[in-house]
DRENPA-3360 file (N, C-alpha, C; in nm, 2 decimals, always signed):
BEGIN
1 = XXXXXXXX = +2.45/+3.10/-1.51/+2.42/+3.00/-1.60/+2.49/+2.87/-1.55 ~ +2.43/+2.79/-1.57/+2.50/+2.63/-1.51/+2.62/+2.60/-1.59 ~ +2.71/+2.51/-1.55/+2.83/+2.45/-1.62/+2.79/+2.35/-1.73 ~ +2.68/+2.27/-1.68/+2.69/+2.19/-1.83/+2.60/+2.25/-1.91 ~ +2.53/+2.33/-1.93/+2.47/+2.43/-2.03/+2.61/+2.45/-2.11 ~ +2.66/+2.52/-2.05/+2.76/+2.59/-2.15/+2.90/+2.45/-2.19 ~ +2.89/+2.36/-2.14/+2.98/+2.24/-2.19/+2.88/+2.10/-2.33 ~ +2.77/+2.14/-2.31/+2.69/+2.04/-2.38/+2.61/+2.20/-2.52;
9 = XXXXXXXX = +2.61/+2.10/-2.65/+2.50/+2.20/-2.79/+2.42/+2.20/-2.72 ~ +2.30/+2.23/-2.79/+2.17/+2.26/-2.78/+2.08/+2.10/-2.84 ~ +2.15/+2.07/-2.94/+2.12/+1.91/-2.95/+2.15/+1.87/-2.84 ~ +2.25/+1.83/-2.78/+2.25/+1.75/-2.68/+2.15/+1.75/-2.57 ~ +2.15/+1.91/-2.51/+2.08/+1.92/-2.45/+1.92/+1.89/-2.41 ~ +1.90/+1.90/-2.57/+1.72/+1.87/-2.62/+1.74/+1.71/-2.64 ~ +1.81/+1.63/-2.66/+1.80/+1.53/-2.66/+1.79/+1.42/-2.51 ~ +1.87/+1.53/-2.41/+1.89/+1.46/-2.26/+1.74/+1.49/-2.22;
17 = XXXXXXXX = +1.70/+1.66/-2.25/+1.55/+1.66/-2.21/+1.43/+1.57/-2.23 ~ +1.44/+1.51/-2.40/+1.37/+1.46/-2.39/+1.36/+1.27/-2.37 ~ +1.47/+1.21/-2.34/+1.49/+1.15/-2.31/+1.43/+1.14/-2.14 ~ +1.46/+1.25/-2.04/+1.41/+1.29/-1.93/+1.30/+1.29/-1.91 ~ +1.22/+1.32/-2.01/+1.07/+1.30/-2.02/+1.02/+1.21/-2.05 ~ +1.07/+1.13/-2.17/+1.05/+0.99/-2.17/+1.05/+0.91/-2.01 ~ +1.19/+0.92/-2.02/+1.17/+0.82/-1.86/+1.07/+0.86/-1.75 ~ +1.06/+1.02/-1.78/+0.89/+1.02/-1.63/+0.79/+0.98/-1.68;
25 = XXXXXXXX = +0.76/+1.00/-1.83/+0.61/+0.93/-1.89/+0.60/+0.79/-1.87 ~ +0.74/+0.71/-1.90/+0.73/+0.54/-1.87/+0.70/+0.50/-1.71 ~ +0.79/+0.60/-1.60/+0.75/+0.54/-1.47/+0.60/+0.56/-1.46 ~ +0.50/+0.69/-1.48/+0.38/+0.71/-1.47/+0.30/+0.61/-1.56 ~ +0.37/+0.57/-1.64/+0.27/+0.45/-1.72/+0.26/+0.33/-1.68 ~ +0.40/+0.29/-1.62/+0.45/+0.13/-1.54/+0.33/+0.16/-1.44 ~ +0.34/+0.29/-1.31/+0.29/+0.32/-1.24/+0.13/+0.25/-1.26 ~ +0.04/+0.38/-1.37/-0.12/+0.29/-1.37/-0.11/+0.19/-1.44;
33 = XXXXXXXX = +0.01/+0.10/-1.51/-0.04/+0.00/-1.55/-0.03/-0.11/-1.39 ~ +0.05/-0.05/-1.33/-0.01/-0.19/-1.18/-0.09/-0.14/-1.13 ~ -0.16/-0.05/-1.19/-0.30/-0.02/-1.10/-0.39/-0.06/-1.15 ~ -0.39/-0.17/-1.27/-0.49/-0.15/-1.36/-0.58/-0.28/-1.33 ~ -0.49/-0.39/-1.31/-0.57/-0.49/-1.21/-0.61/-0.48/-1.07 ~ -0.61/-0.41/-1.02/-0.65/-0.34/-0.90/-0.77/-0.27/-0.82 ~ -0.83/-0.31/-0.80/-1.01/-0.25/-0.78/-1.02/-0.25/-0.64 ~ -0.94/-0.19/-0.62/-0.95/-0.13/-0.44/-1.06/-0.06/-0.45;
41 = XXXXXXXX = -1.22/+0.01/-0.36/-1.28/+0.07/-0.31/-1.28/+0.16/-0.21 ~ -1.31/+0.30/-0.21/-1.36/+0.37/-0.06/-1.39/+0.30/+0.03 ~ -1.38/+0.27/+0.12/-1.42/+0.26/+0.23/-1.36/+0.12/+0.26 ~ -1.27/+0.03/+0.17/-1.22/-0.10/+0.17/-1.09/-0.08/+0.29 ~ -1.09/-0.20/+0.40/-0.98/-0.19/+0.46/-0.89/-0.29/+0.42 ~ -0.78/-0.27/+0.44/-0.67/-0.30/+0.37/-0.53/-0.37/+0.47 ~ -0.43/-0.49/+0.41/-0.36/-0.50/+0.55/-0.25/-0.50/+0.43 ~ -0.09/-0.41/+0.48/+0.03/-0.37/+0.43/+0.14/-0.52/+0.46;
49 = XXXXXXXX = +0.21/-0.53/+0.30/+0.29/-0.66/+0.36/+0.41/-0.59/+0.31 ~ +0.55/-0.62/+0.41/+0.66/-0.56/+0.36/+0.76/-0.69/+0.27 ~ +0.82/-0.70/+0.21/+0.92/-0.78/+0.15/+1.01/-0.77/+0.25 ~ +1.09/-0.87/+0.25/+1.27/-0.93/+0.33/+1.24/-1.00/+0.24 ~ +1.43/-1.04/+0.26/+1.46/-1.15/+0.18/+1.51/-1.23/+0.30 ~ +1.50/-1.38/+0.25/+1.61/-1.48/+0.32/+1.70/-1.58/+0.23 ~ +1.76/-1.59/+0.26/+1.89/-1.61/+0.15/+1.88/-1.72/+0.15 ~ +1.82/-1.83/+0.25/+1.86/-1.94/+0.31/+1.77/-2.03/+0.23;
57 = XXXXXXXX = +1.66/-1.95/+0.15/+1.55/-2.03/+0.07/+1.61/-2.03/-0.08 ~ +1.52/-2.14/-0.17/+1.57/-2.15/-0.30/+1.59/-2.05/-0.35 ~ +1.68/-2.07/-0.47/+1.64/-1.92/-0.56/+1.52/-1.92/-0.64 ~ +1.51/-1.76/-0.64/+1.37/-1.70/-0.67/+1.26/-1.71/-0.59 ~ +1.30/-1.84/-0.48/+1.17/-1.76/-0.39/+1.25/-1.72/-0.23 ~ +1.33/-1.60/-0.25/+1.42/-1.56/-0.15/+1.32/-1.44/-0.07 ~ +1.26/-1.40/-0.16/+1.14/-1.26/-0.11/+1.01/-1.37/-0.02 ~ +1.04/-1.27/+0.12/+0.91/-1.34/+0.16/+0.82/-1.22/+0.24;
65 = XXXXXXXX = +0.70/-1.24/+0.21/+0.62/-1.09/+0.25/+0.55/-1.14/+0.40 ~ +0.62/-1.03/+0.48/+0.55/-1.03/+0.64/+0.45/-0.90/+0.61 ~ +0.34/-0.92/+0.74/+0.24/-0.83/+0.72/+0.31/-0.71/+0.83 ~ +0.28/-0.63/+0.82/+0.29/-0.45/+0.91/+0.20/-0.48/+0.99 ~ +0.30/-0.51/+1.16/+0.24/-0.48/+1.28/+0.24/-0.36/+1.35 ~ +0.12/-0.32/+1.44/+0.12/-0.26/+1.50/+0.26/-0.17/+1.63 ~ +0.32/-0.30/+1.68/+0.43/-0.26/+1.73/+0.49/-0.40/+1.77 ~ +0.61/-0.38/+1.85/+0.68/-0.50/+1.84/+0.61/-0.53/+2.01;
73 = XXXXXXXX = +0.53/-0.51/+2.05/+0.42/-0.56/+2.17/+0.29/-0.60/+2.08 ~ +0.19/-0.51/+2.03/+0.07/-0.57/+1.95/+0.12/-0.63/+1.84 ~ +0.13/-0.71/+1.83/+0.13/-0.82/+1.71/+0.00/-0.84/+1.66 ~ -0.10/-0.72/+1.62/-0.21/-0.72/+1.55/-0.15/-0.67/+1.41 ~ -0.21/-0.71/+1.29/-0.17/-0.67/+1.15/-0.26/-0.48/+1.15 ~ -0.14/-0.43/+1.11/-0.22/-0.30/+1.11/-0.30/-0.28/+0.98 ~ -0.42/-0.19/+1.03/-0.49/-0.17/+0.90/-0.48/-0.02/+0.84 ~ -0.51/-0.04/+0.71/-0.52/+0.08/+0.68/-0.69/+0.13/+0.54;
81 = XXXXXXXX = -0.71/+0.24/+0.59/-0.82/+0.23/+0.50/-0.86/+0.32/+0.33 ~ -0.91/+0.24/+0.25/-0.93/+0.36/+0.13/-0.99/+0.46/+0.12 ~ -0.93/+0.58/+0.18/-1.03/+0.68/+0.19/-1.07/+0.81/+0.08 ~ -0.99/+0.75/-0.05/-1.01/+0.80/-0.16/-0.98/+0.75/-0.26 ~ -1.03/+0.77/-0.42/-0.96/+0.72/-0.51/-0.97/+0.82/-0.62 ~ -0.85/+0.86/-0.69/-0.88/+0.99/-0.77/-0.91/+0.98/-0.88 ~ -0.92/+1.05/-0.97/-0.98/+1.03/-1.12/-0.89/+0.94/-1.22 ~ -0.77/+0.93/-1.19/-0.67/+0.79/-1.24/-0.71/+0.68/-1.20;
89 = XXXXXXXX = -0.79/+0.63/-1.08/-0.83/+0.52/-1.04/-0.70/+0.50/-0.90 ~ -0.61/+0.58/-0.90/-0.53/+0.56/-0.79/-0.58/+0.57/-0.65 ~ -0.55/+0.49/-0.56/-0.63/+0.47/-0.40/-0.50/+0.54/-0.35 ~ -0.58/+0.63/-0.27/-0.52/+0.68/-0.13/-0.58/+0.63/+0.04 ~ -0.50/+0.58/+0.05/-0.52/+0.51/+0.24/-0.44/+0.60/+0.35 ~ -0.53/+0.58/+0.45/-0.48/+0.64/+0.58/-0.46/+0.51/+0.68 ~ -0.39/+0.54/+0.77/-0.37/+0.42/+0.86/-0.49/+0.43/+0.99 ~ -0.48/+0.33/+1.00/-0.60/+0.29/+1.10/-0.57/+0.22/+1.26;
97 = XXXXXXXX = -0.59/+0.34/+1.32/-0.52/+0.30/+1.44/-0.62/+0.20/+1.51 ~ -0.56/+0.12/+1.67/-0.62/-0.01/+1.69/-0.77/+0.03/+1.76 ~ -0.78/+0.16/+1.81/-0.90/+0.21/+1.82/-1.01/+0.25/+1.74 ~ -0.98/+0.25/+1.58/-1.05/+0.28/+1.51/-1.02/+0.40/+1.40 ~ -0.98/+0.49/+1.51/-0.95/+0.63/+1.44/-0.84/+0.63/+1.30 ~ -0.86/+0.70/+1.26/-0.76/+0.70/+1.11/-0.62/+0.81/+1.17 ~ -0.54/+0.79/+1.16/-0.41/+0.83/+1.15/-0.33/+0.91/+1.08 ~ -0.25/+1.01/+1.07/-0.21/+1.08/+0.99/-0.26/+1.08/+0.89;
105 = XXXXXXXX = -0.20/+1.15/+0.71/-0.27/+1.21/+0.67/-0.28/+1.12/+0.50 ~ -0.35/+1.09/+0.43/-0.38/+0.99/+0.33/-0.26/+0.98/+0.25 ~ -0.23/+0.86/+0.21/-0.11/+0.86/+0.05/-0.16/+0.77/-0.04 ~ -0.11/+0.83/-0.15/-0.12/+0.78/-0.23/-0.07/+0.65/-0.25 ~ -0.11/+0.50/-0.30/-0.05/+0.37/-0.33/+0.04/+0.39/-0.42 ~ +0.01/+0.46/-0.49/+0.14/+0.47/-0.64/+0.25/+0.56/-0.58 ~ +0.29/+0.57/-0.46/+0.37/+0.67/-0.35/+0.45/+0.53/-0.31 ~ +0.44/+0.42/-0.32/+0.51/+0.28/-0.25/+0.60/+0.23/-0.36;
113 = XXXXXXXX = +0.68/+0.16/-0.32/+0.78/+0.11/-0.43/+0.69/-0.06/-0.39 ~ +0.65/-0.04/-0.55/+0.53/-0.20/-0.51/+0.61/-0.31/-0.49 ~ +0.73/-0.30/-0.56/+0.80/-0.46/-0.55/+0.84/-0.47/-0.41 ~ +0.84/-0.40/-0.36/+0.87/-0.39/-0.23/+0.79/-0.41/-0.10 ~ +0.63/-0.34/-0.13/+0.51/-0.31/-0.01/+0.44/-0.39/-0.12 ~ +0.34/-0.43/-0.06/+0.19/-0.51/-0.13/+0.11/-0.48/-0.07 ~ -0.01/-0.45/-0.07/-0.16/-0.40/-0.01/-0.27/-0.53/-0.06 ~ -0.33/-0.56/+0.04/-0.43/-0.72/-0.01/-0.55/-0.64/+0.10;
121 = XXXXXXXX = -0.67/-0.66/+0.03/-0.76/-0.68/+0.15/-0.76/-0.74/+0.24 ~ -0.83/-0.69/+0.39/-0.80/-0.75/+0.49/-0.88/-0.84/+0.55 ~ -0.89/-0.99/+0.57/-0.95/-1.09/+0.56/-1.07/-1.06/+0.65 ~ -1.08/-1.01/+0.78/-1.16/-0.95/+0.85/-1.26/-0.86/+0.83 ~ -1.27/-0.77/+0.72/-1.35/-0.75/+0.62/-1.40/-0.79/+0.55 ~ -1.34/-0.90/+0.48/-1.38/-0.92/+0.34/-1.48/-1.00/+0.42 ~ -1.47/-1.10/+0.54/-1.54/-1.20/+0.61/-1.69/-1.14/+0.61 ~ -1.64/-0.98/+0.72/-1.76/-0.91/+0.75/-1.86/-0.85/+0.61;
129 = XXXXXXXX = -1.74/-0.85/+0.52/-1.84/-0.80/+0.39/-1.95/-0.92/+0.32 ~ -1.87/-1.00/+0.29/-1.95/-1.11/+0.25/-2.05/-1.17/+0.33 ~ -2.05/-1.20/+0.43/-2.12/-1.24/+0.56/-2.23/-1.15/+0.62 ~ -2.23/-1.03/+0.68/-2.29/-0.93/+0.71/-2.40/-0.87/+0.64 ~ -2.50/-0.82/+0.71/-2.63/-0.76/+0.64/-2.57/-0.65/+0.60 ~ -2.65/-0.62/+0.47/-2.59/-0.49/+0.44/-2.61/-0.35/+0.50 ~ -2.66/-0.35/+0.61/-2.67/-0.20/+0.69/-2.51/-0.24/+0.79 ~ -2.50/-0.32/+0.79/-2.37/-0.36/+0.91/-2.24/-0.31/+0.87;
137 = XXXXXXXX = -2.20/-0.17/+0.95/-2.07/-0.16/+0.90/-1.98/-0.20/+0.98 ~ -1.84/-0.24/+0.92/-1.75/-0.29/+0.99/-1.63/-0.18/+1.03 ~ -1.63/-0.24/+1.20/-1.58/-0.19/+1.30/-1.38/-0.26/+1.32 ~ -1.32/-0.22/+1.28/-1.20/-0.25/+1.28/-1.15/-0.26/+1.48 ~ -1.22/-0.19/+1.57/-1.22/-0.21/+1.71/-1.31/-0.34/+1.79 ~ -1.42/-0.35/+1.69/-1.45/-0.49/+1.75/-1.41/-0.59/+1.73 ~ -1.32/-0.61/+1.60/-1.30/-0.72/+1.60/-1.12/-0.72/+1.65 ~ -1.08/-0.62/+1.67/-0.96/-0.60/+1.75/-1.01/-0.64/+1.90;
145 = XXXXXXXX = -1.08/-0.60/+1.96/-1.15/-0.69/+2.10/-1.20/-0.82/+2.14 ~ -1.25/-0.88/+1.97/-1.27/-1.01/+1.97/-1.14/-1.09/+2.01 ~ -1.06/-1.05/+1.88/-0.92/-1.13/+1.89/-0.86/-1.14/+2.04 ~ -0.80/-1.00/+2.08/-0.78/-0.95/+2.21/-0.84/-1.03/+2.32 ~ -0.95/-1.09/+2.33/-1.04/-1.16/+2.39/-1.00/-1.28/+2.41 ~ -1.01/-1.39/+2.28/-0.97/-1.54/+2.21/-0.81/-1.51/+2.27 ~ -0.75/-1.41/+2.26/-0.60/-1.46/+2.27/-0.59/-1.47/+2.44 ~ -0.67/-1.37/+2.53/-0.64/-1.35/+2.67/-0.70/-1.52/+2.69;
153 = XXX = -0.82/-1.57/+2.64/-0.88/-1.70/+2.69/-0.77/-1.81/+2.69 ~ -0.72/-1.80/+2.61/-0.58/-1.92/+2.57/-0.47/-1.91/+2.66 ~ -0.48/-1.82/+2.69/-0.30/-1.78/+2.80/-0.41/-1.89/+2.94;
% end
């Protein structure tokens, strides 16, 4: 038998439980309520921005969001893709490597600490979405080769 069983009633006890359950039903409700403006799609690619702070800026705007590179050589923004959404409406993304292929194994968005990570669609998509015939699917390698291309022409 545990130590604080036998140091705490049974009121107390029922009251820590359910207070403990309170607080997991509020995080899961904070949780889909930031999901509730949020209409990410299957198949939507996606670019990851991390928060830092800099101290050096006014206050309240000390958070400034950089996007998630590839590596500290490719300074391409990495993508990642929605390759599910469950019956909560929660998006699961896999990472999308610079060749195309998907990367380890799906997470959940509501898996991130949001004030922290942000997910925005990725401007190169949204371009190809809006623009593009609709049989045209978009290739996250071609247009990694365009850029790759424009950047070699400039040096």
């Amino acid at each position: 038998m545990s130590l604080w069983k036998d140091t705490m009633t049974p009121e107390e006890i029922e009251t820590m439980s359910f207070r403990a359950r309170n607080k997991k039903a509020e995080e899961v409700y904070d949780i889909l309520k930031r999901f509730q403006d949020i209409s990410f799609e299957e198949g939507d690619f996606l670019l990851r921005y991390d928060a830092s702070w800099d101290w050096d800026m006014p206050e309240g705007e000390e958070r400034v969001w950089k996007v998630e590179q590839f590596s500290d050589t490719n300074k391409s923004p990495r993508k990642y893709k929605v390759v599910y959404i469950d019956e909560a409406g929660l998006p699961y993304v896999q990472k999308v490597l610079f060749n195309g292929e998907m990367s380890g194994s799906a997470t959940c968005l509501a898996g991130f600490d949001l004030d922290h990570v942000k997910f925005v669609p990725d401007p190169d998509f949204m371009d190809h979405h809006l623009l593009a015939e609709e049989e045209d699917v978009f290739d996250p390698l071609t247009v990694y080769k365009e850029k790759k291309r424009e950047r070699s022409k400039v040096k």
